[in-house]
C-alpha positions in Angstrom: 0.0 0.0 0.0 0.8 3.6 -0.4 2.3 5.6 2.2 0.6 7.8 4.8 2.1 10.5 7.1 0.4 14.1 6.3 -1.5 15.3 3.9 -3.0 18.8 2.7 -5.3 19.1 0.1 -8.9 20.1 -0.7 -11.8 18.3 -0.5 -15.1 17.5 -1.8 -18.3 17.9 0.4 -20.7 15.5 0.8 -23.5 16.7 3.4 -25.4 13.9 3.7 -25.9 12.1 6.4 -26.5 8.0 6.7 -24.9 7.4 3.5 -24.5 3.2 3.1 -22.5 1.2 1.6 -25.0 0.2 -1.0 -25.2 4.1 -2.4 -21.5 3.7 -2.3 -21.2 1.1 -4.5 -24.0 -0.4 -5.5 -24.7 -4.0 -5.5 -25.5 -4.4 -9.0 -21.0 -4.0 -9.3 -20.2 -6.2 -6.8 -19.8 -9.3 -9.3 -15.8 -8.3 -10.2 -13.8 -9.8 -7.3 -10.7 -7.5 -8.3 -10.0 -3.7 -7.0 -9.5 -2.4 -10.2 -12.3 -0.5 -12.2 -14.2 0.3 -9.1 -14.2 4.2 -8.4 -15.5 4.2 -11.9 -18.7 3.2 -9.9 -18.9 5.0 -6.9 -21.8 6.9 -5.9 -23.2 5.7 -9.3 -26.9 6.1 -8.7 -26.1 9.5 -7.6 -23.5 11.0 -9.7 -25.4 9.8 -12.6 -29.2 10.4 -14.1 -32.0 7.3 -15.0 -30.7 7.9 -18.4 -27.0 7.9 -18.1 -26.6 11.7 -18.1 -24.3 13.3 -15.4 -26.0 14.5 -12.5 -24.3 17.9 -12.0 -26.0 18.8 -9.0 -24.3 15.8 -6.9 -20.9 16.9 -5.1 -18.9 14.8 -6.7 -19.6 16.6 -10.1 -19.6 19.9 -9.3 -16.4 21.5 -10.6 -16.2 23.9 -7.7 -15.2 20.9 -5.4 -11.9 18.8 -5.8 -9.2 16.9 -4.1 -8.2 13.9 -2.5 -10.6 14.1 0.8 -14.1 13.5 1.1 -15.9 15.1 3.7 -19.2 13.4 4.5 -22.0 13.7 7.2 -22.7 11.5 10.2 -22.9 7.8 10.3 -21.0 6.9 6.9 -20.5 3.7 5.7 -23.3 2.1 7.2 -25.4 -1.0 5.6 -23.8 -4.0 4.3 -20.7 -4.8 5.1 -19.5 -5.0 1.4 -15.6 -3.6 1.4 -16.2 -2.5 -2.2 -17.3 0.3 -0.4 -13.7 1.4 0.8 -12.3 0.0 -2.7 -14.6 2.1 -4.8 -13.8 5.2 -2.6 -10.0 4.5 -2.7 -9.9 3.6 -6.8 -11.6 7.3 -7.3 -8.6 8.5 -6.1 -10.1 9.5 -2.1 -7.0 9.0 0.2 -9.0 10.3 3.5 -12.9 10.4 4.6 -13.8 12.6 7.7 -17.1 12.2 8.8 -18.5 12.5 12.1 -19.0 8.6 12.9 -18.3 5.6 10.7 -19.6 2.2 10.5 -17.4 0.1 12.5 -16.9 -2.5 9.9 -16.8 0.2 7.0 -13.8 1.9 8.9 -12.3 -1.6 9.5 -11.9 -1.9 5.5 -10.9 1.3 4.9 -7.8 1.3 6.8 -7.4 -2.1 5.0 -7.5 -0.8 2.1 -5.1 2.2 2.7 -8.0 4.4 2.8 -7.6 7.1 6.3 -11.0 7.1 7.8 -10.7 10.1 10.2 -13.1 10.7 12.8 -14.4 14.1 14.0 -16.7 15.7 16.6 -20.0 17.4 14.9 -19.2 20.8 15.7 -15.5 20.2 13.9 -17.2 18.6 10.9 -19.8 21.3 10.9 -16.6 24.4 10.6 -15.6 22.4 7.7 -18.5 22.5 5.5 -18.8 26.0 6.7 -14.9 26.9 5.9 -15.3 24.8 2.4 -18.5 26.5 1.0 -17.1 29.7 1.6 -13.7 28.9 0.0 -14.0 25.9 -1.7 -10.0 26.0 -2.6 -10.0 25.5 1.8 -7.0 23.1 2.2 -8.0 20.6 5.3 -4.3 19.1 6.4 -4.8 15.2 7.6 -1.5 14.8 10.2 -1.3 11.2 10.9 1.4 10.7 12.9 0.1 13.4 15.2 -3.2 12.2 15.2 -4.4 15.8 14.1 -6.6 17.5 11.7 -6.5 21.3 10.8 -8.6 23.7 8.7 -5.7 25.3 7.3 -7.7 29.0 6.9 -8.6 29.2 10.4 -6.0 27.0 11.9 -8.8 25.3 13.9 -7.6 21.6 15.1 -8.7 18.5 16.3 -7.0 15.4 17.4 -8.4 11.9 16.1 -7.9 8.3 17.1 -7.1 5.4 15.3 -5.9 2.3 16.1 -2.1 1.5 16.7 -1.3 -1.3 14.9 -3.2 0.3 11.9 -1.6 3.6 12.2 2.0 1.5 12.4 0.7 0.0 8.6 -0.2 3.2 7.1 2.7 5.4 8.0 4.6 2.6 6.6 2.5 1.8 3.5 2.1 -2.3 5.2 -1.0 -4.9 4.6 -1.2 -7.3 7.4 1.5 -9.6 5.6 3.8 -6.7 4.7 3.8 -6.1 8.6 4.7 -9.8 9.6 7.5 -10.0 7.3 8.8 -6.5 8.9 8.9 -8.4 11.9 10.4 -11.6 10.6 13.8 -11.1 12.1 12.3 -10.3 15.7 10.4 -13.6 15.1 13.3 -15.7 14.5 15.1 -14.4 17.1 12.4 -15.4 19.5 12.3 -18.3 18.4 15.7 -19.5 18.4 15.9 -17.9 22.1 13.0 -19.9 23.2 14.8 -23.1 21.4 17.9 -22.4 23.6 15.8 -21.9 26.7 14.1 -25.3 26.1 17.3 -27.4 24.9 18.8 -25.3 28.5 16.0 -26.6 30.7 15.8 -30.2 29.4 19.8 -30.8 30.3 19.3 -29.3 34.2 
């Protein structure tokens, strides 16, 4: 995976709240079993008309808006617990969502996926809308290794949490297998200590 530490960019608003994983991606694309082709899907039913016209009253395709975070209402990712969801997102070419809750299995495949899920409190999600629809070239900066989030404009901050072990994989661009094989030395050492320590104990 790609790696994480900071980013500043702008970002595309989506005040909606309760947005699932099915209006994400919707199920009718969920056949293909590889990654690839998927953000040409996301939001379909929304950024597109009955008839296959764009939709240029949805976010995503209004030109005013643009950048690599996505800045959605409360509850996102809810539904099904389909991880197309965070592939669909991610393949558009989203590197961070900020919302002011996620779906616990939603955020779960995001970070999978190399895609920064970053939760905020209302009132924080609220001043960025605010700070975005009145400049919408408002740079939000995503710190990950402080744990922070800023409105660049106002310099108005929050800290966010994420998980550890997760955090460890995205800084260093890891999937759960990448990570082991970081470790693989410390693992062999252990292991040939605790061989020692038993060949040790069975000749006292």
């Amino acid at each position: 995976m790609e790696k994480f530490t900071t980013l500043t960019d702008t970002v595309v608003p989506l005040d909606m709240e309760n947005v699932d994983t099915d209006q994400i991606i919707p199920a009718r694309f969920l056949k293909a079993t590889d990654k690839a082709g998927f953000g040409d899907n996301l939001f379909r039913d929304w950024r597109f008309n009955k008839d296959g016209s764009v939709n240029e009253e949805f976010a995503l395709n209004d030109p005013t808006y643009k950048g690599s975070i996505l800045v959605a209402g409360n509850n996102f990712g809810c539904g099904s617990s389909r991880e197309h969801a965070a592939w669909a997102i991610k393949g558009y070419g989203f590197k961070v969502v900020v919302s002011s809750y996620f779906a616990d299995i939603f955020k779960g495949n995001a970070l999978n996926n190399g895609l920064l899920p970053v939760q905020v409190s209302e009132d924080f999600l609220q001043d960025i809308f605010t700070a975005v629809t009145a400049n919408p070239s408002e740079e939000i900066k995503v710190d990950l290794e402080n744990q922070e989030i800023e409105i660049t404009g106002t310099g108005e901050k929050e800290s966010f949490k994420i998980d550890p072990y997760k955090k460890t994989c995205l800084i260093n661009g890891y999937d759960d297998i990448d990570f082991l094989v970081s470790k693989l030395d410390a693992i062999k050492n252990y292991e040939k200590e605790k061989s020692s320590s038993e060949k040790l104990e069975k000749t006292v």
